[in-house]
C-alpha positions as CSV (number, residue, x, y, z in Angstrom):
1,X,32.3,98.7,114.7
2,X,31.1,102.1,115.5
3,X,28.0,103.6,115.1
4,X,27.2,107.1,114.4
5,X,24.3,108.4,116.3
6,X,22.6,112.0,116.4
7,X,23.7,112.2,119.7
8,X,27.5,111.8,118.8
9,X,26.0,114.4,115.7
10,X,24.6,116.9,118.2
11,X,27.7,116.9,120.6
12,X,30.0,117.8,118.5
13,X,28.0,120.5,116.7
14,X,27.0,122.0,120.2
15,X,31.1,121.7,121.3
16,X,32.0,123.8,118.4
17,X,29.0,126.3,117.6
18,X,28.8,124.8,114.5
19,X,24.8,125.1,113.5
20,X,25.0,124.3,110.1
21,X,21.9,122.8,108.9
22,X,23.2,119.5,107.6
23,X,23.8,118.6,111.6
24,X,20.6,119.7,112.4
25,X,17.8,117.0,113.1
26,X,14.8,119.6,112.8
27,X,16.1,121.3,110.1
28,X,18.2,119.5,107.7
29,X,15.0,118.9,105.3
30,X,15.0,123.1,104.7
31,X,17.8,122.6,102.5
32,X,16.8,122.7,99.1
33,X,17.7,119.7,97.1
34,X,19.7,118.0,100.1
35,X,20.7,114.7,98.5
36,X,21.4,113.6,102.1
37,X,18.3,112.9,103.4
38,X,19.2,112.9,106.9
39,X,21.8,114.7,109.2
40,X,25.4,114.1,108.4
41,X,28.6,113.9,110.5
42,X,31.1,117.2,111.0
43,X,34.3,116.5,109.1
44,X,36.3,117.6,112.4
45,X,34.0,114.9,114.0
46,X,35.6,112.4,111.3
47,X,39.2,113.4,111.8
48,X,38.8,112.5,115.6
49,X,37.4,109.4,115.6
50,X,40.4,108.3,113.1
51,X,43.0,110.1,115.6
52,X,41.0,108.4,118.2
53,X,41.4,105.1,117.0
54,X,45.4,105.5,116.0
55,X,46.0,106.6,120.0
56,X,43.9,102.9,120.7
57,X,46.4,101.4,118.6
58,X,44.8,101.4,115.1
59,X,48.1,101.7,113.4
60,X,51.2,100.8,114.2
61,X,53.7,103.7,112.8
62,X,56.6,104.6,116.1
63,X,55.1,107.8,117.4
64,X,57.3,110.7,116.8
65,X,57.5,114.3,117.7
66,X,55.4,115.0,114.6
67,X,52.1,114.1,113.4
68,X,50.1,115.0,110.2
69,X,47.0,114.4,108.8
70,X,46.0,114.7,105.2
71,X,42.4,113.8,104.2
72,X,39.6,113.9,101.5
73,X,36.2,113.8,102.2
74,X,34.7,111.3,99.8
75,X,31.1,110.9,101.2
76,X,29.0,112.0,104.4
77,X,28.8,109.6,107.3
78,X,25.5,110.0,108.3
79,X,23.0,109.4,111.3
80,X,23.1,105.5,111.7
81,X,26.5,104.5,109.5
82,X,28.5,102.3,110.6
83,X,32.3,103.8,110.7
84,X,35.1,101.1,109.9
85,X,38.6,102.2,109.4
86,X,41.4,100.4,107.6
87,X,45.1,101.7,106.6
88,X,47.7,99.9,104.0
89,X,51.0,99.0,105.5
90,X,53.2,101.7,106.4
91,X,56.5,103.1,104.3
92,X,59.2,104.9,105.7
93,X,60.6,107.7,104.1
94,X,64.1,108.6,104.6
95,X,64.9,112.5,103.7
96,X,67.5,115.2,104.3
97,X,65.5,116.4,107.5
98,X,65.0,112.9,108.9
99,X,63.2,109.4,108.6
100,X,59.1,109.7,108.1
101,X,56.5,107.2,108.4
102,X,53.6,107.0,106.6
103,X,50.6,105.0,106.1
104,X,47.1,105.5,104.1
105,X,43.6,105.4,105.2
106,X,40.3,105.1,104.6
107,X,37.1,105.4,106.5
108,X,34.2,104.0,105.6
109,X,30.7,104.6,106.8
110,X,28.3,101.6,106.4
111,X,30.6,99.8,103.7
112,X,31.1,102.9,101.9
113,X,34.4,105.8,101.3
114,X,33.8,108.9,103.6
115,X,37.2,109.8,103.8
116,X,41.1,109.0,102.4
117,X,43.8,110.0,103.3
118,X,47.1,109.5,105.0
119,X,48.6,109.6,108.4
120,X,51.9,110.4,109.1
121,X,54.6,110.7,111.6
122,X,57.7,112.1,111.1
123,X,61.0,113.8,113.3
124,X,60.6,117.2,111.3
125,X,58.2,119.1,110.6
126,X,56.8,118.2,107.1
127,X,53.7,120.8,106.8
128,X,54.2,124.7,106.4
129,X,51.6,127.0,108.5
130,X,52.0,130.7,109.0
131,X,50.7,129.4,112.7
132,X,54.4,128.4,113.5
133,X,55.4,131.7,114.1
134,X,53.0,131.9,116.8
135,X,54.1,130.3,120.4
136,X,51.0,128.2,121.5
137,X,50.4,130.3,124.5
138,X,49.9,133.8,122.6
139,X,47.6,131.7,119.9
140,X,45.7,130.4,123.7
141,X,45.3,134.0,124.3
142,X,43.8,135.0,121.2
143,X,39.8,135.5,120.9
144,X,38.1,133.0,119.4
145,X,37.2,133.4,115.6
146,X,39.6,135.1,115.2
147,X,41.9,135.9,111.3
148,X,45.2,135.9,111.7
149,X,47.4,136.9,108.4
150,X,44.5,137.7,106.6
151,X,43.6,134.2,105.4
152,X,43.3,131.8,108.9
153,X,40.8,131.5,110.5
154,X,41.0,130.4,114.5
155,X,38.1,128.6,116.2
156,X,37.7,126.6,119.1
């Protein structure tokens, strides 16, 4: 079991200059009508500890060249939860591009759903992004916050 602490909160928030005031544990109660009473966990923050805890051997889908990622946010993780993950047995897909495995997940924080979702790994590449055009060293290069197409937005 894992515990979620403001420390863990206040890392992550500082890490990506992300200042929101649901993170913040002097400010979060100037949010009118905030039916978290308390700070809440970044969704990135989330998506890492599951990715986190596959890499520690969580799941046991083959690694392949491509990994994706799909998840709903169901309810916050907050300050003090408890985050246990659990996945349903993989399935294995097999399609005109090549074999993909997939399994679902869900997090929960202190017995409850904070995020579903699936994880999957696959020989092709499943997802379409207007960021696969770009080589990863001239997305490297760009400044940060920057919109590229119009519609995405990059941050580190």
């Amino acid at each position: 079991m894992f515990t979620i602490t403001q420390l863990h909160i206040d890392i992550a928030r500082n890490a990506t200059d992300d200042f929101n005031l649901f993170h913040d544990p002097m400010r979060w109660q100037r949010i009118s009508g905030n039916p978290f009473q308390g700070t809440i966990a970044l969704g990135f923050q989330l998506g890492l500890f599951i990715e986190t805890q596959i890499h520690r051997g969580a799941s046991n889908i083959k690694p392949r060249r491509y990994s994706v990622y799909e998840f709903t946010f169901v309810n916050p993780a907050k300050e003090g939860d408890d985050l246990s993950l659990m996945f349903k047995a993989p399935r294995v897909s097999q399609t005109e591009q090549g074999e993909q495995e997939s399994q679902r997940l869900i997090l929960k924080a202190s017995g409850k759903p904070s995020l579903m979702g699936f994880y999957r790994q696959s020989d092709f590449m499943s997802v379409k992004s207007v960021l696969v055009k770009y080589k990863k060293e001239d997305i490297a290069r760009l400044a940060d916050r920057t919109l590229l197409d119009g519609d995405v937005f990059l941050k580190r």
